[in-house]
N, C-alpha and C positions, 0 to 999 in steps of 0.2 A: 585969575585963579589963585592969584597969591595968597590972600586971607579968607580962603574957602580949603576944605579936605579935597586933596588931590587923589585920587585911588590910583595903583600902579593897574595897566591892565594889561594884560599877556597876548600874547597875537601869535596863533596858532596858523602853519600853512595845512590848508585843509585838502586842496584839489588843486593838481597845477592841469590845463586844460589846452587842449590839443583844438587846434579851429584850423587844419588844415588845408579847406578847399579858400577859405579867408586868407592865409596864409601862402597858399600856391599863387595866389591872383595880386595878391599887394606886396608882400616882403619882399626887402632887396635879397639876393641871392646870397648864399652862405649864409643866412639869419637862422638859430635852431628854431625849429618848431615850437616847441615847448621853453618854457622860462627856464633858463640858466642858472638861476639863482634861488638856490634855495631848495630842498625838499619836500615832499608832502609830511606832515606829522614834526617839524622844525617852531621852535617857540622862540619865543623874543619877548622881553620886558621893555616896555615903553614907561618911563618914572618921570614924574611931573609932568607927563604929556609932551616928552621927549622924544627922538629917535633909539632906537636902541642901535647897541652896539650890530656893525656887521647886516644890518636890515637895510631890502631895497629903498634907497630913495625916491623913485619914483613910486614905488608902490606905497611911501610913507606919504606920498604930496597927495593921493587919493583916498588915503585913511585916516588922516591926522585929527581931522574935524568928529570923525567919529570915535575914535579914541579920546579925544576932548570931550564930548559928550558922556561915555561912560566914568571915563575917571571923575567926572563932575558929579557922578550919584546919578546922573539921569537915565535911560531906557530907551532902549531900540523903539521904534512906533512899530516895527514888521518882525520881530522875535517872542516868540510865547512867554520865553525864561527872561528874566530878569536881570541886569550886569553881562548882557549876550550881544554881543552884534554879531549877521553874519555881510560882510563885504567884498568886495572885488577890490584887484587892480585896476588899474584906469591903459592898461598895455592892449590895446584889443587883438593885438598879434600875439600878443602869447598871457592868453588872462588866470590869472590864478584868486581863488578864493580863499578868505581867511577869515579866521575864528575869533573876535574881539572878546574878550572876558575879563570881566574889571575883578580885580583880586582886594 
């Protein structure tokens, strides 16, 4: 991506998500229920298809590719709007969904 336009794109937390009986049956004990980090409605700039500051890692190891994708000018295959991704965490104990948007 070095001699191509990089777009910054914004990563919105949109839904942190609660799977309880999933949750009762596998997590080790003391784990929250719900993800720790972060809030619903919380943005974060990803710039050159970077991490952003203070953003989960693991939730950037299951997003990355698609932030790569938009900041490349390209387009979700599964979003109506244009410069939109919507994705998940890759945590299935505590999943949270976010709002990719190439600025």
């Amino acid at each position: 991506m070095d001699s191509e336009k990089c777009y910054d794109v914004k990563i919105t937390i949109l839904k942190k998500l609660k799977v309880e009986d999933i949750h009762r049956e596998y997590a080790k004990s003391k784990l929250p229920v719900v993800c720790a980090k972060g809030q619903e409605g919380d943005e974060f700039i990803s710039k050159n298809c970077q991490i952003s500051d203070k953003f989960c890692q693991g939730a950037w190891e299951g997003l990355k590719s698609k932030v790569a994708l938009l900041a490349s000018g390209d387009n979700s295959p599964y979003t109506r709007q244009d410069g939109i991704g919507i994705h998940s965490c890759n945590d299935g104990l505590h999943p949270v969904i976010f709002k990719l948007e190439r600025l």
